[in-house]
N, C-alpha and C positions, 0 to 999 in steps of 0.2 A: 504494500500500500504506500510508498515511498513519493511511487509517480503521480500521486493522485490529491484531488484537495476536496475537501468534505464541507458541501454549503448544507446547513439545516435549513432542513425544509417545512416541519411542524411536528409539533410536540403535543400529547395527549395527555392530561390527567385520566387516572384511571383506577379501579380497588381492588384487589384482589382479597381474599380470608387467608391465613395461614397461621401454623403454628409452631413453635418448636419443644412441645412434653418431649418425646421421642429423644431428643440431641441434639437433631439437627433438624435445622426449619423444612418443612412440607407447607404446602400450597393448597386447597380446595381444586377441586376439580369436578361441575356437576354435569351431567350429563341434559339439554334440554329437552329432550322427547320423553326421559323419562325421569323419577326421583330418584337416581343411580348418581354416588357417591364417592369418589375416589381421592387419596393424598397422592400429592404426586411432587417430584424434588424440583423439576424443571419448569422454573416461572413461568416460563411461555407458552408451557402448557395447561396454566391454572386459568378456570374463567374470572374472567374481568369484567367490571362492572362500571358501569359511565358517572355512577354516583355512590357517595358514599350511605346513603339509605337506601339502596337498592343490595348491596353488598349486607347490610344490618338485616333484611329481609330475605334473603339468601342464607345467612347465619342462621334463623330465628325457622327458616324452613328444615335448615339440615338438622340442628336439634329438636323440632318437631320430627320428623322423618324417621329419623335414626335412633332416636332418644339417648343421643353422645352426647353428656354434659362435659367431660372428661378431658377433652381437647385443648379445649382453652384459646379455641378460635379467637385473631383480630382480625379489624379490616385494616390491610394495610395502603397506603397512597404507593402510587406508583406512577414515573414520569416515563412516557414511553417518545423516544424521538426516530423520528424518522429524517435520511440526510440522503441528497443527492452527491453521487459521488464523480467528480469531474477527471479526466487526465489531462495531467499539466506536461 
């Protein structure tokens, strides 16, 4: 990437739930066709949410659903950028 020059192009606020009981942080991950539940280590595989009370209501279903008080789910903020990348 030596040859290249990186213009940002736009940045997303965005939430994801994660937790770290376990050791090490894990991510939410729901499925939306159905109320299917997964942790997963790879942030960009967790669903993301456009508001942070959407993310609280996402929480409030997975502990409805699953009845996991245990976790110790947050919503965490998350800046996602996206950059075009030029060769110089």
């Amino acid at each position: 990437m030596d040859n290249y020059e990186k213009i940002l192009d736009k940045q997303e606020l965005r939430y994801v739930l994660g937790t770290a009981v376990s050791g090490h942080t894990t991510y939410l991950k729901k499925t939306l066709a159905k109320a299917e539940y997964e942790f997963v280590t790879d942030i960009t595989k967790a669903t993301k949410t456009v508001s942070a009370k959407i993310a609280k209501i996402i929480l409030e279903n997975y502990v409805r659903d699953t009845g996991d008080t245990e976790s110790e789910l947050i919503v965490i903020p998350l800046l996602i950028s996206y950059e075009l990348i030029k060769e110089v």
